[in-house]
C-alpha positions in Angstrom: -32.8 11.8 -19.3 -31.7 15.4 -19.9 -27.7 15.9 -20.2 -28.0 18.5 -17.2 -29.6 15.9 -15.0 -26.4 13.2 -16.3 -24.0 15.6 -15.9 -24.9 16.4 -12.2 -25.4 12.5 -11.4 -21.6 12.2 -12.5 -20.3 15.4 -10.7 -22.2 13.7 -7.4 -20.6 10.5 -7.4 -17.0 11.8 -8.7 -17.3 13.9 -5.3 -19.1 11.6 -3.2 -15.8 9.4 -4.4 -13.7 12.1 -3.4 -14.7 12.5 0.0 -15.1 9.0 0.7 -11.4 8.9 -0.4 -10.5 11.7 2.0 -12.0 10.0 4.6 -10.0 6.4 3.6 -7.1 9.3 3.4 -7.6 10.3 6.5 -7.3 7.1 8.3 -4.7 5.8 6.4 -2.6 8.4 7.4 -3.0 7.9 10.8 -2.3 4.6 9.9 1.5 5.0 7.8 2.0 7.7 10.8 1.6 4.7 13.1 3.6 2.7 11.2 6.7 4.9 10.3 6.6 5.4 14.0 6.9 2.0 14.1 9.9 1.8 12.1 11.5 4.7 13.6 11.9 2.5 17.0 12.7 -0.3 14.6 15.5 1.7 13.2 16.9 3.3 16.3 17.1 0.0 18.5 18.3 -2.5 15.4 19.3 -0.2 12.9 20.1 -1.6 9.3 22.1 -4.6 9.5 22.0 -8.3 10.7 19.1 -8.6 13.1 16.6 -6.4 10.8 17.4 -7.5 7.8 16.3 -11.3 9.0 13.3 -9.6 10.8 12.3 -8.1 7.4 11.9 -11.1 5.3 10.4 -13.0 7.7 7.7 -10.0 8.1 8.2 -10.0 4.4 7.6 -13.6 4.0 3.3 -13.4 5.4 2.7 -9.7 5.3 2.7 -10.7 1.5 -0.8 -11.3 2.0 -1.7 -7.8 2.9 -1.2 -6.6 -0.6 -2.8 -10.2 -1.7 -5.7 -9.7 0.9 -6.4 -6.1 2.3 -5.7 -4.2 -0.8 -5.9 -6.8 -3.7 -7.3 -9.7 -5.1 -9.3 -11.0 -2.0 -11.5 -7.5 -1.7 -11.3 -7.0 -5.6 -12.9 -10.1 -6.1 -15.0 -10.1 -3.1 -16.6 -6.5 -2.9 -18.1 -6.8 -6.8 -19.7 -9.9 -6.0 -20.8 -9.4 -2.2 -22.1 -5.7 -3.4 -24.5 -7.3 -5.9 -25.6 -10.0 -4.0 -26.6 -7.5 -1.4 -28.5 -5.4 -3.6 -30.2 -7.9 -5.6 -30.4 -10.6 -3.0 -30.7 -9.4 0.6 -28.8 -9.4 3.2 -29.4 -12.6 3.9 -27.7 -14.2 1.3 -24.5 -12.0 1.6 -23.9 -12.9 4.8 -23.9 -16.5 3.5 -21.3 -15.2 1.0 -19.5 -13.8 3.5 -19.3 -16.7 5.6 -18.7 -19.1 2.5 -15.4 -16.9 2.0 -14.6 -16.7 5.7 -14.7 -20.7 6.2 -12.8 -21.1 3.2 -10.1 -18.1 3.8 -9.9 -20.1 7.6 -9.3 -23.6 5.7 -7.1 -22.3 3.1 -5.0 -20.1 4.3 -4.4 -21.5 8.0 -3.1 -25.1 6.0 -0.8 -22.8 4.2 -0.1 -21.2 7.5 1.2 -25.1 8.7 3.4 -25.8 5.3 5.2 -22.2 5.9 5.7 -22.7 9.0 7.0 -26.0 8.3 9.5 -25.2 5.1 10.3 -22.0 6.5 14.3 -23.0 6.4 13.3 -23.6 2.0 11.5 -20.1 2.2 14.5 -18.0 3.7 16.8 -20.1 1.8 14.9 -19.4 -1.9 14.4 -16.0 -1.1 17.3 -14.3 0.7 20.5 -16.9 -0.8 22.9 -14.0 -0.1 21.9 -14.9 4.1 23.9 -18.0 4.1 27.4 -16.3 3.7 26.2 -14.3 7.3 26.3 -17.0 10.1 23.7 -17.5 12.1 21.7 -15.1 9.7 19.2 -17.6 7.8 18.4 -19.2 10.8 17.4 -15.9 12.6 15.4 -15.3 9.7 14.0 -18.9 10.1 13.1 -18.7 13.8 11.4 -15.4 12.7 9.0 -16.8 10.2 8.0 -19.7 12.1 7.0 -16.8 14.5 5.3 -14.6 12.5 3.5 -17.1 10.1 -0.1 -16.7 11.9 -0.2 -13.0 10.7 -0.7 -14.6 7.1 -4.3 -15.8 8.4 -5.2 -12.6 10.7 -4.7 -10.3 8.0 -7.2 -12.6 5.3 -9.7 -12.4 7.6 -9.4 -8.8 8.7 -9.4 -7.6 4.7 -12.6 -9.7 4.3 -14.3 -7.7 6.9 -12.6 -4.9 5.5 -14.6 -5.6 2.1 -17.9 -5.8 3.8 -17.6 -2.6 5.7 -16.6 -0.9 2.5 -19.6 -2.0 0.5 -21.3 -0.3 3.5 -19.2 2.9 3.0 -18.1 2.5 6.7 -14.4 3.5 5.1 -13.0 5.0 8.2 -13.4 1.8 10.3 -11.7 -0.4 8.0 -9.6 1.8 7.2 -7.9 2.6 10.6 -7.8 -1.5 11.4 -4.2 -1.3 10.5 -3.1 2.0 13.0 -4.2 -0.7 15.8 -2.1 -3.3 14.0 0.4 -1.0 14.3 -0.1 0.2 18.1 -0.4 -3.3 19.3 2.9 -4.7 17.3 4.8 -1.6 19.1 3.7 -1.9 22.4 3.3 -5.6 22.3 6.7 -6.4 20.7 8.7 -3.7 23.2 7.1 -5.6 26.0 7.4 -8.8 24.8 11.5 -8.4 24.1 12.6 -5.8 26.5 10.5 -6.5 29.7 9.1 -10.1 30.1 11.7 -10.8 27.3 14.3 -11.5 29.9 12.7 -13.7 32.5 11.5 -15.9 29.4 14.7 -16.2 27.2 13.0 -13.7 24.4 15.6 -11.6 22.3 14.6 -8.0 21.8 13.7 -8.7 18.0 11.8 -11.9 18.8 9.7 -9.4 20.8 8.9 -8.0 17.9 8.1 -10.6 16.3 5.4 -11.5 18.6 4.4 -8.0 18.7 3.3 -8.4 14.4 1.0 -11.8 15.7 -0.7 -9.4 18.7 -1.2 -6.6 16.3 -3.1 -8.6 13.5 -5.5 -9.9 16.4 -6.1 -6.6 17.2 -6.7 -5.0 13.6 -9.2 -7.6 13.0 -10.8 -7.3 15.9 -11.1 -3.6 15.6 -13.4 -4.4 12.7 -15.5 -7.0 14.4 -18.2 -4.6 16.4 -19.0 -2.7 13.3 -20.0 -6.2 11.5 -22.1 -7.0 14.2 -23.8 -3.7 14.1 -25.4 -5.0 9.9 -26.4 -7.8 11.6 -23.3 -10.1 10.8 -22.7 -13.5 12.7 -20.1 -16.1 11.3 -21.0 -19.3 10.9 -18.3 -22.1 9.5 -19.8 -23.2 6.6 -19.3 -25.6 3.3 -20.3 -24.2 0.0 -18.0 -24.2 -2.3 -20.5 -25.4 -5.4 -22.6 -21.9 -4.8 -22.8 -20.0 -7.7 -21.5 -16.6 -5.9 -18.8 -18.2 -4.4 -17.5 -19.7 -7.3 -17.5 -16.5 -9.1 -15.5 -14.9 -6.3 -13.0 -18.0 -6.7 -12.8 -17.5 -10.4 -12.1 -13.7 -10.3 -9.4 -14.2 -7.2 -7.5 -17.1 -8.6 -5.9 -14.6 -11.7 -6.3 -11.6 -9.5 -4.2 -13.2 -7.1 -0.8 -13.4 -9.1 -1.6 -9.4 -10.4 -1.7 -8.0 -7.3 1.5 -10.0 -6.1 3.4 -8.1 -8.8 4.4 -5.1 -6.5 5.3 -7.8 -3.7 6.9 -10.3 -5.6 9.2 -7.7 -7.3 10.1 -6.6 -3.8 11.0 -10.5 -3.0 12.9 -10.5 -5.7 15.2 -7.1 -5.1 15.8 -9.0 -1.5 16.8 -12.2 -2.7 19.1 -10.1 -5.6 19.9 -7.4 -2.5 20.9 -10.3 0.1 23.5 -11.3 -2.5 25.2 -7.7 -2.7 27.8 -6.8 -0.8 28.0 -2.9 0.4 31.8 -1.8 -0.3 31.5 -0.6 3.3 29.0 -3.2 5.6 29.7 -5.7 3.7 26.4 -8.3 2.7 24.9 -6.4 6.1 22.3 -3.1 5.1 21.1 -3.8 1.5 17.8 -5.5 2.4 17.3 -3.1 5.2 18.2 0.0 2.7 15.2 -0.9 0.1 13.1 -2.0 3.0 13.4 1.6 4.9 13.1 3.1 1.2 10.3 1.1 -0.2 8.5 2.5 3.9 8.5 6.2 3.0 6.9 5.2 -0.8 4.2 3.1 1.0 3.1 6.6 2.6 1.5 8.8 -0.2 0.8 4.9 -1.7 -1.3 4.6 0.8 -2.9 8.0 1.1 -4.0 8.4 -2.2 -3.6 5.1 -3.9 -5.5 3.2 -1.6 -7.7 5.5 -0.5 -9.2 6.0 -3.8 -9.0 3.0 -5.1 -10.9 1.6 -2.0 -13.6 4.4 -2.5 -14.0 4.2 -6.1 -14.3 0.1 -6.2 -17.9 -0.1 -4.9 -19.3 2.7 -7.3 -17.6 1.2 -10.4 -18.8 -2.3 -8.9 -22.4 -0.9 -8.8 -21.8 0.5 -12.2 -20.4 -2.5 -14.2 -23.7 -4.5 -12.4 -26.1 -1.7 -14.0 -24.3 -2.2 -16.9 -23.6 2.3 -17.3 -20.7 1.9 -18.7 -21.0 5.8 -19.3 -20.4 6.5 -15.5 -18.0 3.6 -15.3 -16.2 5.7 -17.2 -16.3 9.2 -15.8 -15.9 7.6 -12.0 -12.9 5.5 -13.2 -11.1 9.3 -15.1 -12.1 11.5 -12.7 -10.8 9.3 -9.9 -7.2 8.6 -12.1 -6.5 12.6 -12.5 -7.0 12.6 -8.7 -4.0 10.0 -8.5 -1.9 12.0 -10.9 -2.9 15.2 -8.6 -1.8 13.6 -5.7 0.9 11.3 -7.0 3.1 13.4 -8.9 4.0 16.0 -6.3 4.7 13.7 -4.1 7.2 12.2 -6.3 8.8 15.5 -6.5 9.0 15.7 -2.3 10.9 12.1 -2.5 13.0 12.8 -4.6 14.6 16.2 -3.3 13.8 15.8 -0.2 14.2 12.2 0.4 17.6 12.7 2.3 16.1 14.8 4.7 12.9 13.1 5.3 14.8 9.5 6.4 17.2 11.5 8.3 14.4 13.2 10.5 12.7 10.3 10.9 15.2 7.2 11.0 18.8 8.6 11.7 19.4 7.7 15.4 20.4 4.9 17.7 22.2 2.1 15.4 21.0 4.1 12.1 23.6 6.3 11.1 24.3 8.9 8.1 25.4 6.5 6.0 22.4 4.2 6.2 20.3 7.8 5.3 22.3 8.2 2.7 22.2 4.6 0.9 18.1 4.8 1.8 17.9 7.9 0.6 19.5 6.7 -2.7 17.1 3.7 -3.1 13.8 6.2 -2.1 14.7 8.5 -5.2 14.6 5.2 -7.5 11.5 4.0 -6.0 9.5 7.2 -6.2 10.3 7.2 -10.2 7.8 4.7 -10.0 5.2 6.3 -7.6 2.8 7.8 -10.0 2.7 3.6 -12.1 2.3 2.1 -8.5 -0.9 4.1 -7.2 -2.4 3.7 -10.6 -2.2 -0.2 -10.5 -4.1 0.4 -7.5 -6.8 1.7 -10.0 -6.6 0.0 -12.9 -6.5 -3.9 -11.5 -10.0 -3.0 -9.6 -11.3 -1.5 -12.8 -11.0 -5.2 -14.6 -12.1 -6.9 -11.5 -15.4 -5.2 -11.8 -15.9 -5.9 -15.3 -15.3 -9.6 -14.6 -11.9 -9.8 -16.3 -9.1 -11.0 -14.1 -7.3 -12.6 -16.6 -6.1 -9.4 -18.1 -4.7 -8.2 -15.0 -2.8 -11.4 -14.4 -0.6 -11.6 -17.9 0.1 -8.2 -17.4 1.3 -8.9 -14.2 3.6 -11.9 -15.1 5.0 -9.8 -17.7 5.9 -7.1 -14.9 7.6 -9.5 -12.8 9.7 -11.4 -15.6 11.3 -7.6 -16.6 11.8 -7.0 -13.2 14.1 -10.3 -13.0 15.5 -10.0 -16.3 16.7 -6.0 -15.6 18.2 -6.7 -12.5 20.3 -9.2 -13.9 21.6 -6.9 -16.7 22.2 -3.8 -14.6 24.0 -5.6 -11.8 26.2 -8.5 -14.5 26.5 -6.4 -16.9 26.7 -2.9 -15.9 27.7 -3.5 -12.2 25.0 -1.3 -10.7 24.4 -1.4 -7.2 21.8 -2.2 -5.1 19.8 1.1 -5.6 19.1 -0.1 -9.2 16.7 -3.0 -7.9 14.5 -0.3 -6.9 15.0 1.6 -9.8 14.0 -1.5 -11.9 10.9 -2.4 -9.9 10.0 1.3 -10.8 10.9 0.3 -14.8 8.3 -2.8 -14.2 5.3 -1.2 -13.0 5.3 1.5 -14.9 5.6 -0.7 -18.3 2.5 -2.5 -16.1 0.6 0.4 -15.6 0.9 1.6 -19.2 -0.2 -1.4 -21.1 -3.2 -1.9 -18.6 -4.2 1.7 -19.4 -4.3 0.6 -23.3 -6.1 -2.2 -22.3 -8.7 -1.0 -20.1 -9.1 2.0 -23.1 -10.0 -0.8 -25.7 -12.0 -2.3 -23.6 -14.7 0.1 -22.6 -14.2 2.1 -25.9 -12.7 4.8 -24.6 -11.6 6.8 -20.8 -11.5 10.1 -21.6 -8.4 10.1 -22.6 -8.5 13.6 -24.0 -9.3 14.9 -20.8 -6.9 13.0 -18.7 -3.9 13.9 -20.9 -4.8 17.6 -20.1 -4.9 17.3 -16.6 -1.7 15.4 -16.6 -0.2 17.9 -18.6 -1.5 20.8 -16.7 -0.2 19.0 -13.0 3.0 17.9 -14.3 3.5 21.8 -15.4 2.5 22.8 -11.7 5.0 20.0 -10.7 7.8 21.7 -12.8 7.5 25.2 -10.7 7.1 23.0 -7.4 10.2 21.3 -8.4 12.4 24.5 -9.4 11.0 25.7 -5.9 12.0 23.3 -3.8 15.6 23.5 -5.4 16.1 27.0 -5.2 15.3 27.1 -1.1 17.6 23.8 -1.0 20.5 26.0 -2.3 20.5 28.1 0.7 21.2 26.0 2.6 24.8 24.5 3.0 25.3 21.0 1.5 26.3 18.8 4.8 28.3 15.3 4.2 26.6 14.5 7.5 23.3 15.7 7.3 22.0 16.0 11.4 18.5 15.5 12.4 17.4 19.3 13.4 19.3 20.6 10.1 17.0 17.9 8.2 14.1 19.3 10.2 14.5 22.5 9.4 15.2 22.1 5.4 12.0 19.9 5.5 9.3 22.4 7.2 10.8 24.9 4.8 11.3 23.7 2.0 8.2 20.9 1.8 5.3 23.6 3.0 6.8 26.4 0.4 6.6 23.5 -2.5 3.5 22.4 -2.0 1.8 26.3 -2.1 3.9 26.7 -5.2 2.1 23.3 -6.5 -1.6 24.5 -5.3 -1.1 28.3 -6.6 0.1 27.0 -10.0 -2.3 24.2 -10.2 -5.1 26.4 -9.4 -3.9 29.3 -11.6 -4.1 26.1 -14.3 -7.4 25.6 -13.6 -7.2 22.0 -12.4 -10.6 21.5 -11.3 -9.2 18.4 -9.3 -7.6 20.6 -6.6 -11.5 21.9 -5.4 -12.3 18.3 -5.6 -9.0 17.4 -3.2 -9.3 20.1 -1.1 -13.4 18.8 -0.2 -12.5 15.5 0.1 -9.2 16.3 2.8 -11.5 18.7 4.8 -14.6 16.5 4.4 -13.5 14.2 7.4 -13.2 17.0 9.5 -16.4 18.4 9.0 -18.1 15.6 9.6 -16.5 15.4 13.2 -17.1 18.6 13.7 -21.1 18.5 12.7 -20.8 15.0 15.2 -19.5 16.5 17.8 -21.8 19.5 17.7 -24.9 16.9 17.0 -23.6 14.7 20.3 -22.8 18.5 22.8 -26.9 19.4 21.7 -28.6 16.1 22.7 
């Protein structure tokens, strides 16, 4: 085949990758809008203290299978095999794959559902120590869990249908499952807890509680129409000697323990952060601190770490089956520079305008300046890390769909044994506080990141790693004159002690829309080819509404 015709192949499906990521983009960012909404009424009625700091490690507690499930091991074990059963099978068969895993995920994970439930007081007490010194806190958090458990199994089963509309490309659908998770939880938990709450002996944050079980019904049952339309209808069925099933279960068994790193490092900054007393609230705001913080990261996490990882999975998946290796590995670069396009200003916005950002968005009700300022502190640690966590999101899937989850998995164990060891040296020995949990996490997975680089590089011979090194030299220049930017317009304005809400507001829409123009003139002026590629992909989704809309007004 000529190298023109090649070349063009590759340039198609890096920006058929793109788009499909701008349209994941899209709804994900409805979704985090949803969500930090979310936490914005979390914030204001319970601020960061007692009640929310037992509400987040109960949430903490199941929603540990979101990373596990939606974004991780389930669907990078399931997509690989459920796309190449589809294409080389029928459809027949992968909906008999895809009700294998279903029955399974229903068995599995609703038993462990019962035993959580069960030795919740042994979860809380294992994972938040520090909650026993606060009375009546652990058994808050305990009450909590119990309540919340049945989220665990809602959200397996909503990232498996997830998984299928993906291989379909339907990446809009699945993708905005989790806004109605987040509508429901609102309006479910604020009527649960603060009308019928009342009559029924409910406390305002068991409400909410409640509110998370309501909103996982609802974000898989979002999903559920689309399925139908390809002609799916589950059936509970045994299988587990099938050949594709047990090649699912032998990718997802490693894959599970590398995609906990992220979460487990968190579990561990709140069982080290529940132990910490604040010199000014005492063992009351830590948790809630890196919770809030470790939010805002989650944000341009899941825009453009998510997003293209979910887009580029099913084309490297199809790849690795064809065995072209060669567009394995221009898919895999070309959608990397895209993270470090996307990743590395952002870093820049958290970490100068961090401050602001949680005060416009969290400081009111019960959350004061000085829980801004001790967020803000652990959001600038955390977004160290930013550019290491999205590109986990790329690297893990890339073994996945060369059939090698074992790699991922000792990586990952390494990542979460530094990210226990360094917390116990910075807070016994150099008496940091609890902002350096955050910054340690941030040490782990970028150590994590790093060495999976190396080892995806030795693995297919070679990424391109020329080519990336240029374009992450050329965007981290951009980010330099973004950076001095943003500083220079921060100077004029007057450093408050107490920063207010409309002063925050103001230093934001400033500050962030004159950085990121700085970023794209520089970037462009650098000739990153990415920033074509990024601008397509975020106006892609409107076009297509637009050409739908016009298709629908002229039937």
């Amino acid at each position: 085949m000529p190298t023109t015709t090649i070349n063009l192949q590759q340039t198609r499906q890096s920006a058929q990758v793109a788009r499909s990521a701008g349209v994941v983009s899209a709804a994900v960012g409805i979704s985090r809008i949803t969500g930090l909404a979310r936490e914005m009424i979390m914030a204001h009625l319970f601020g960061a203290g007692f009640s929310f700091d037992a509400f987040l490690l109960a949430f903490r507690i199941p929603n540990l299978t979101r990373e596990l499930f939606a974004e991780g091991a389930l669907s990078s074990a399931f997509i690989p095999s459920f796309a190449a059963t589809l294409q080389t099978d029928g459809l027949e068969q992968a909906v008999t794959i895809a009700n294998l895993v279903s029955s399974a995920t229903i068995v599995v994970v609703g038993l462990f559902c019962m035993l959580g439930m069960i030795f919740a007081p042994q979860l809380v007490y294992l994972l938040a120590p520090g909650f026993s010194k606060v009375s009546g806190k652990a058994e808050l958090a305990i009450h909590l869990t119990r309540i919340m458990f049945p989220f665990l199994l809602l959200i397996a089963l909503a990232a498996q249908a997830t998984g299928v509309l993906n291989t379909y490309n339907r990446f809009g659908i699945a993708a905005l499952a989790s806004t109605f998770f987040n509508l429901g939880s609102i309006a479910a938990g604020l009527a649960i807890g603060f009308w019928l709450g009342p009559y029924f002996g409910i406390s305002p944050i068991e409400g909410m509680a409640y509110g998370v079980v309501i909103g996982g019904v609802l974000q898989l049952g979002w999903q559920l129409p689309a399925l139908r339309s390809y002609g799916y209808r589950f059936r509970f069925i045994f299988g587990w000697s099938h050949p594709v099933f047990r090649r699912i279960l032998t990718l997802m068994l490693p894959a599970v323990l590398a995609s906990m790193a992220v979460q487990i490092n968190v579990i561990v900054n709140t069982s080290f952060a529940s132990a910490i007393a604040d010199p000014l609230r005492g063992h009351d705001g830590p948790v809630s601190w890196l919770g809030y913080a470790f939010r805002f990261v989650q944000l341009p996490l899941g825009l453009f770490g998510v997003a293209i990882g979910s887009a580029m999975l099913p084309s490297i998946a199809r790849n690795a089956a064809l065995r072209d290796f060669e567009e394995f590995r221009k898919t895999f670069s070309r959608s990397l520079s895209m993270i470090f396009l996307c990743t590395v200003p952002s870093a820049v916005v958290l970490i100068l305008l961090g401050r602001q950002l949680i005060c416009a968005v969290y400081q009111s009700g019960r959350f004061d300046a000085y829980d801004t300022s001790q967020t803000a502190l652990a959001l600038t640690c955390y977004a160290t890390g930013l550019l290491a966590f999205a590109a986990t999101r790329l690297l893990n899937p890339a073994f996945y769909a060369l059939a090698d989850a074992r790699t991922p998995m000792y990586v990952s164990l390494l990542s979460i044994g530094l990210n226990i060891a360094l917390p116990l040296l910075l807070l016994n020995q150099f008496h940091l506080g609890f902002a350096s949990l955050a910054l340690t996490t941030s040490i782990a997975m970028t150590v994590e990141c790093l060495l999976l680089f190396e080892l995806l590089r030795r693995k297919l011979g070679g990424i391109e790693g020329r080519y990336l090194l240029d374009r992450f030299t050329r965007i981290v220049l951009a980010a330099v004159f973004m950076f001095a930017a943003i500083l220079g317009l921060k100077l004029l304005f007057r450093p408050a002690e107490n920063l207010d809400r409309w002063t925050a507001l103001l230093e934001t829409c400033i500050c962030l829309p004159c950085g990121v123009l700085v970023f794209g003139v520089t970037a462009a002026l650098l000739r990153v080819d990415e920033m074509r590629l990024a601008i397509d992909a975020f106006l892609f989704p409107f076009k297509r509404l637009v050409t739908a809309t016009h298709a629908k007004i002229h039937v």
